[in-house]
N, C-alpha and C positions, 0 to 999 in steps of 0.2 A: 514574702516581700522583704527585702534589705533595708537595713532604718534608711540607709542613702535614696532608696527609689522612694519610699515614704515620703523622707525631708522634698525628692524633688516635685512630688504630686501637692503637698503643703503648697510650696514657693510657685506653683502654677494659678494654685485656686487662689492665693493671696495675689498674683498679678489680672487676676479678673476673668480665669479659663473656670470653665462647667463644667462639671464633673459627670458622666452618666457612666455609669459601675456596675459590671453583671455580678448578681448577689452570689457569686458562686467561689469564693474562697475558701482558704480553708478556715478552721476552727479559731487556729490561733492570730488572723488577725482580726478577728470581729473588735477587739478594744482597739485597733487604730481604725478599723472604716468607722466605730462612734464616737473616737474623740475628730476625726476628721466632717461627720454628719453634725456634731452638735457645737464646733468653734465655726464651720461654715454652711450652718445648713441652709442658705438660700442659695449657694453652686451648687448644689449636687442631688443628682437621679441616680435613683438604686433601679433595676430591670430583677424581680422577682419572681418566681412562680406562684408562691402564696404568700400573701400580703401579711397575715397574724396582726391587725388591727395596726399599723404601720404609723397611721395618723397620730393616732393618742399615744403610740411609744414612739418615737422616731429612731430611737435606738437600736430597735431592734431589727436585727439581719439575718435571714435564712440563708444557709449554706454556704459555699465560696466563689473566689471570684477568679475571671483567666486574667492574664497579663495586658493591661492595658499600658502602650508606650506612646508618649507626649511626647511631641517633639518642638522646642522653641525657647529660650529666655529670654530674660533681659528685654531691653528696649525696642530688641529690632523682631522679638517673636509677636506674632499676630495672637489680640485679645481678644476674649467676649466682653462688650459694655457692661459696666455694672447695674442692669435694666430687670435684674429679679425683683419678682412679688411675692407677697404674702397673702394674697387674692386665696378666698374659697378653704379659711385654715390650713393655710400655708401646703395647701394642695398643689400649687400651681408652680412654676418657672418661665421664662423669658426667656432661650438664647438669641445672644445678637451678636452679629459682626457686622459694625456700620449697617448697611439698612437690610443687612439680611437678621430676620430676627423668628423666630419658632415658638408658641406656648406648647409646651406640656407639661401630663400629669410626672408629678416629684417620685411617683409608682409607675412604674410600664410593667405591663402585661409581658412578662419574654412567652416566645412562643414555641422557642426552640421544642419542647417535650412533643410537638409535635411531629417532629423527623423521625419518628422512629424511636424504639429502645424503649418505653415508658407503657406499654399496651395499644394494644387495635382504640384507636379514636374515632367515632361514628362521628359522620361529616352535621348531622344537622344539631347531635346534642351539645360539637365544638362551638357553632356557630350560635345557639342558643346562650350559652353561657357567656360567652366574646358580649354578645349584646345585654345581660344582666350585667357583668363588670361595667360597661357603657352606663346604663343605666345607675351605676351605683359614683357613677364620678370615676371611674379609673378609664379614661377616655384614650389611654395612649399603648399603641401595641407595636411592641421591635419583632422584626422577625426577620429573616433573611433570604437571598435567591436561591440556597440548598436544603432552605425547610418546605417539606412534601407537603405542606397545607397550606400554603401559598397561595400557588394559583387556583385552588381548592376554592379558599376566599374571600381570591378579587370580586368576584359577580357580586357578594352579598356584600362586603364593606364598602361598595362602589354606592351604594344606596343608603349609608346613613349617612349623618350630617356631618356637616360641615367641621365642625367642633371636635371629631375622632383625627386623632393624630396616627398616623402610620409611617414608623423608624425602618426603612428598608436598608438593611445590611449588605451593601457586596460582599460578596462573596470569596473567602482568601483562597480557594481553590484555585485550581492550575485553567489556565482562559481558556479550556477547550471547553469548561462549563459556564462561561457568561456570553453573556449575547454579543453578537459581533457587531463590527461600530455600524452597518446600517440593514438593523433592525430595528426599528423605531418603534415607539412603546404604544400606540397603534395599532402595533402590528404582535407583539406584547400582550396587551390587551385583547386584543381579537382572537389571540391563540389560545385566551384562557376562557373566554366564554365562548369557546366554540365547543368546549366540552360539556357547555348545557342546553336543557332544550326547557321550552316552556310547557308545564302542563296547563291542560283545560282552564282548571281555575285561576293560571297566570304563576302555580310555586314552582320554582325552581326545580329541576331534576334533573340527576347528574350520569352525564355520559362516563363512560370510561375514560379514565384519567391517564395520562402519558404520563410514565413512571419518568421524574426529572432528570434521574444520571441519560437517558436517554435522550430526551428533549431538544438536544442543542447538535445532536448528529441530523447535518445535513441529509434529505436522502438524496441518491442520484438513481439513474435511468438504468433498463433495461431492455433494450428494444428486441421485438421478436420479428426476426424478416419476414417479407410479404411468402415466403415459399413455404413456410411454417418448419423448414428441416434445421434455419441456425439463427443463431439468437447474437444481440452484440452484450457483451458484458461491458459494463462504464462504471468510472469513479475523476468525475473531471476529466481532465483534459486527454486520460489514457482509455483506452477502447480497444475491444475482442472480438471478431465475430467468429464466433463456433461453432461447430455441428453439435446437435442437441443433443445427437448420440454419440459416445466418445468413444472409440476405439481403446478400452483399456489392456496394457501392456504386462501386468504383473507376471501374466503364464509365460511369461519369458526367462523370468529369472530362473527358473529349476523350482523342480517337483512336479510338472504335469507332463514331463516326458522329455528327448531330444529334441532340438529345434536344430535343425537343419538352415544355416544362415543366410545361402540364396531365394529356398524354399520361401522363408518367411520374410523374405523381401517381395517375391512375388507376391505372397499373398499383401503382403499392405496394397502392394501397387493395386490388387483388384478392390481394396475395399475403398482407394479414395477414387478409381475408374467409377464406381457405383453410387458417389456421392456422400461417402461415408469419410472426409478427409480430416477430422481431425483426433490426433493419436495422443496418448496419456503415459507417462513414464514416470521415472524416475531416475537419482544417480545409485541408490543402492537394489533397482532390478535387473541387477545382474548387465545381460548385452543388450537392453533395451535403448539406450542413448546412442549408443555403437549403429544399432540396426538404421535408427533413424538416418543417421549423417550416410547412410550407405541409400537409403531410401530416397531421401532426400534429392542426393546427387542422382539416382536414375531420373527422380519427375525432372528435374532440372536438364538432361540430356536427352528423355525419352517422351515427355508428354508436353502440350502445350504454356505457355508463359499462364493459361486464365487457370488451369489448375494448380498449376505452381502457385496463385495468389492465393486461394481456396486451403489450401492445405496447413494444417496447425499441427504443431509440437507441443504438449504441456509438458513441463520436467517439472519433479520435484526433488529440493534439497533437503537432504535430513543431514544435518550435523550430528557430531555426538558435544555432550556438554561441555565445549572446553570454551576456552573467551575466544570471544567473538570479536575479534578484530579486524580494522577496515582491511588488510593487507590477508588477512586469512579469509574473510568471506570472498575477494575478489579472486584469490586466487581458486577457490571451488567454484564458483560461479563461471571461471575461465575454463574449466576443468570438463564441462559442460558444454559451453560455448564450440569446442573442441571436438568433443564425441558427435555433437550432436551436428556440427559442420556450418553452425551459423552466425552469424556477427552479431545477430541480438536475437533472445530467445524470446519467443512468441508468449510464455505464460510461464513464470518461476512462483510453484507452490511451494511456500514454507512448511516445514514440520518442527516442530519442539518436542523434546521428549520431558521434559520437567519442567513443570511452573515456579519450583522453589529457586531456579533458578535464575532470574530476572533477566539472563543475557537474552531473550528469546527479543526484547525490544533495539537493542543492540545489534544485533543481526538484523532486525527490519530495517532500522537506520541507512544500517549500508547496502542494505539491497535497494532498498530507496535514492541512494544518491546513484548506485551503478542501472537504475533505470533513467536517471535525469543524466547519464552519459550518452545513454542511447542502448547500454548491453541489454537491458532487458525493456521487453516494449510492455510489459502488464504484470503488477507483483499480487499476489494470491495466496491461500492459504491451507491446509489440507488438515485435517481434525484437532483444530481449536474448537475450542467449548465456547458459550455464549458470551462469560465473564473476560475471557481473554480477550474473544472478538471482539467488546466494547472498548475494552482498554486498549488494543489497539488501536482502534478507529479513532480514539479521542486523541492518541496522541498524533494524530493527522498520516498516521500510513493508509499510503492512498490505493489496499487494496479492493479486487471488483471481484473476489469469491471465493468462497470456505469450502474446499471436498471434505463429505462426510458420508457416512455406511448412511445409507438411506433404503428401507426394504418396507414392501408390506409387513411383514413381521418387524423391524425396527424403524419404527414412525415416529423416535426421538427429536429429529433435527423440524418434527411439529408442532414443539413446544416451544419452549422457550426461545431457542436458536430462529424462527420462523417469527416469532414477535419482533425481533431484533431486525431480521432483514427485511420485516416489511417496515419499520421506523429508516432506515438508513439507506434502504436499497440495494444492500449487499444480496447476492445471489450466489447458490449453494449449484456446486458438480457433486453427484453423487457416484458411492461405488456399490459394488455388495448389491444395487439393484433387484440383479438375480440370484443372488445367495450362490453365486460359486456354480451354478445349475439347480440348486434344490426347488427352484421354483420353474420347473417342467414338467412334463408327462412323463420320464423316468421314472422319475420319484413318486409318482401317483399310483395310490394303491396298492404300499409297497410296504412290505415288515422289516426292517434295516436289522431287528434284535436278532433276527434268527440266521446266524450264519449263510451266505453262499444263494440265499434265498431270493434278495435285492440287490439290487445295485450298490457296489462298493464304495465307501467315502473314504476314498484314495487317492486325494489330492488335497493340499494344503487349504485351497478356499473350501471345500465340500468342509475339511473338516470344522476350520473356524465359523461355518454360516450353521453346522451342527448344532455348534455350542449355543449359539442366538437361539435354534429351534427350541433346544431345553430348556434356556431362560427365559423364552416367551411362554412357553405353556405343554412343550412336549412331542414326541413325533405323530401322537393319534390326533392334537388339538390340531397340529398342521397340515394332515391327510381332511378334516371338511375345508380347510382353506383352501388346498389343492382341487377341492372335487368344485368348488365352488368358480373358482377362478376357471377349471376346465367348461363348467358350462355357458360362460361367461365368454371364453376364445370360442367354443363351438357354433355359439349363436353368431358370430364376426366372422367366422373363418378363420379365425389366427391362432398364433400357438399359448399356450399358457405365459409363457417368457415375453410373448409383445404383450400380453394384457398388460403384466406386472409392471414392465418398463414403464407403460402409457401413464399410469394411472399414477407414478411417481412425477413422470414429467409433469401432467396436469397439478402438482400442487403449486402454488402462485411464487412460493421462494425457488423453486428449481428453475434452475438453465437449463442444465445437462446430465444426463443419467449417463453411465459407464457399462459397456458391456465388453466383460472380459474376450478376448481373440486369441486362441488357439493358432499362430501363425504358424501355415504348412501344413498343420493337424487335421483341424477341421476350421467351418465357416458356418457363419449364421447371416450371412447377408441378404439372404431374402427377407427370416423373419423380423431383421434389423429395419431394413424397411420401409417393413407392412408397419412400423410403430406408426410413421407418419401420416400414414393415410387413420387408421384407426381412430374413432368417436366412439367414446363413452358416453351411453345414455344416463340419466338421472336413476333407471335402473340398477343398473352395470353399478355404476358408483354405489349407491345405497345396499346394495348386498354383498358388494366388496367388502366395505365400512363396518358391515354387521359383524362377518366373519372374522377381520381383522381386530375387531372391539371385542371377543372372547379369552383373547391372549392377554399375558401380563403386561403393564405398562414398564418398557424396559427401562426410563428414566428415573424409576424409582428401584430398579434391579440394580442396574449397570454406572446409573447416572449420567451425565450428559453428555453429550459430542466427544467423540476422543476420549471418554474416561476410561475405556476398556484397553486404552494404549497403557494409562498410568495407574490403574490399582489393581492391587494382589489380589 
């Protein structure tokens, strides 16, 4: 501290301000917070973590302190009454301003060591000690709306007396973490003891506690239609309804053969004739955006106005890392608009290729205001990690879903990512489903090591859902998954590929699972489907489950959502 901020914190507490000071400075001003304790020690509260006998030395100060800025002089700054005591050896203080007036102890309890960083804190031995401090005269505790013991707490502080002072700190975080103006502390309160339940003999016991950076994301809705085929995606006032199955578009861009351009026009036509209407792309899958606005325009000349409503476009944009400016995101997003043949895009998924790069918020911004123009009707996301997903959602981008590789073999997006959207309501499209195909009767019973012998992994996805196979546990740990999952469609009548699909869909964060399409090649539209009609027993699930729990956990292989995009 500058002797000039010193001289101005002096000339405060000489015009009648109270001093309460976090003990956390550094080294070298402990001789001015004691000559400032012992020319004025009936203004001033020190917030401690350990007291060191405080009473009998007054002098003495543990650790340092953050920057405390006073704002006001002279005649026309607001004062505290000169209303201190010396009550209880000079334990005690009085703030007042006109008939606002406060006691507490000249010691506060800081509680800050409790957010974290200091060691695992067991809830009952904190709240044991909280109440010997009580007990010893040190009645007064600061803590704040971003310390995790908080609402930990409230239940038990709410139960002692009268005489316990509680210093609640707002928060200087950014306002997507404080409560918004009408939630009432009611409701506050309600939210913190609903995380406990009462046992038998009446003690406390404590539910799972909602981690705080989470807590204040609203969640919003996901409704599943009465036909059980399409689901709406929501985040406020923006809305999707989807096929639950997505028509995914990647075998378009090259490596699984020629596509023939009218060919694979027809073919869309027959998969949204069949109920199957809505398609998944991209602008770097090659002629996938192209095909659409060519598709498009036939349902528009060749099929009814009620499928025309029925039928969805997803695009996604991947940038490369350059700035992200309003004038450059609009003009790729026109770029789009364009291929794809329509005045506003039905679902724009982002992609980032690097976190170091912070533009990735930048670019949401303005795809957020080119949705409040009307170009895009629902903004989305495609393999963000869970840490991003929060950080974006706090800073109020209002999307309604994360595409992520989601397979029996990669059950990642069940951790972490899946806590997250069951707090917020966000909902997950999945791809990789079917692993490229690896999750068929092809591949069942098959030795891939020995040349010529099995089925060849000669396509781009076979080979990428390969590499998952190895990191999960191997091609023979995969072959009882296979065998398992065959008797599983056998006893249903379906194919191994509608098991897998179902059994994804059925987790509570998925919308929609992604099945690759072969447009002109070939078609899976029956066993697309039979997914809908398909019920898994408590069976069927349970031996799924088993089989899929022998494999490595790949969030500790690969790491989370999208991290196989960004590390070597």
């Amino acid at each position: 501290m500058a002797v000039s901020s010193f001289q101005f914190l002096k000339e405060r507490m000489n015009e009648g301000f109270h001093l309460v000071v976090d003990s956390t400075s550094f080294p070298i001003l402990f001789s001015r917070w004691r000559l400032l304790s012992q020319t004025q020690s009936t203004r001033m509260a020190v917030i401690v973590g350990h007291h060191h006998r405080l009473f009998s030395n007054a002098t003495r100060v543990n650790s340092a302190t953050r920057d405390s800025r006073w704002r006001g002089s002279g005649a026309n700054s607001v004062r505290c009454a000169d209303m201190s005591t010396a009550a209880s050896e000079n334990r005690q203080v009085t703030l007042s301003n006109r008939n606002d007036s406060l006691e507490i102890c000249r010691v506060l309890n800081g509680m800050w060591q409790t957010s974290g960083g200091w060691g695992r804190i067991d809830r009952d031995d904190a709240v044991e000690a909280m109440l010997r401090y009580t007990d010893a005269g040190l009645s007064t505790f600061d803590m704040a709306d971003h310390c995790t013991f908080f609402l930990l707490a409230v239940p038990y502080v709410l139960t002692w007396t009268l005489t316990i002072r509680l210093l609640f700190c707002p928060s200087p975080l950014p306002s997507y973490y404080r409560l918004s103006s009408n939630l009432e502390m009611s409701e506050l309160l309600q939210h913190s003891l609903s995380k406990f339940t009462f046992s038998q003999k009446g003690s406390l016991t404590r539910r799972r506690i909602v981690t705080p950076k989470y807590q204040y994301l609203r969640p919003f809705q996901c409704v599943l239609t009465q036909d059980n085929r399409s689901i709406i995606v929501k985040n406020g006032n923006d809305s999707l309804d989807i096929c639950r199955v997505v028509n995914g578009m990647w075998q378009t861009s090259g490596g699984w053969g020629r596509i023939d351009r009218d060919d694979a026009v027809d073919a869309m036509l027959k998969y949204a004739d069949a109920g199957l209407t809505t398609f998944d792309m991209a602008d770097i899958y090659g002629p996938a955006e192209d095909l659409y606005g060519i598709f498009i325009n036939r349902i528009r000349r060749e099929r009814p106005p009620e499928l025309l409503e029925q039928v969805r476009g997803l695009t996604k944009w991947v940038p490369p890392p350059v700035k992200m400016t309003s004038s450059y995101v609009r003009d790729s997003i026109n770029v789009s608009r364009k291929r794809m043949d329509v005045e506003s895009l039905d679902m724009l998924q982002f992609h980032w290729w690097d976190y170091s790069n912070p533009g990735y918020l930048d670019a949401l911004k303005h795809l957020t205001d080119l949705k409040e123009e009307g170009k895009i009707k629902t903004l989305a996301l495609t393999n963000f990690d869970t840490e991003r997903l929060q950080i974006i959602l706090e800073n109020d981008i209002p999307v309604v879903s994360n595409q992520v590789q989601h397979s029996l073999v990669d059950m990642r997006p069940q951790q972490r990512m899946a806590e997250l959207c069951q707090l917020t309501g966000i909902k997950l499209i999945t791809y990789g489903t079917v692993m490229g195909g690896l999750l068929s009767e092809k591949f069942l019973d098959t030795n891939i090591a020995i040349p010529f012998a099995g089925p060849a992994i000669n396509t781009p996805s076979l080979q990428k859902y390969k590499r998952m196979v190895d990191a999960w546990g191997g091609w023979n740990l995969f072959q009882g998954l296979l065998r398992t999952l065959k008797q599983v469609a056998s006893k249903h009548d379906v194919s191994i590929a509608t098991v897998a699909v179902k059994y994804i869909l059925d987790q509570p964060a998925v919308a929609g699972s992604m099945v690759g399409v072969r447009l002109g090649l070939s078609d899976h539209i029956k066993d697309t489907n039979a997914i809908f009609s398909l019920v898994l027993n408590e069976d069927d699930v349970n031996s799924i489950r088993e089989a899929t729990a022998k494999g490595k956990d790949l969030l500790k292989v690969i790491g989370d959502c999208g991290d196989e995009y960004r590390r070597v």
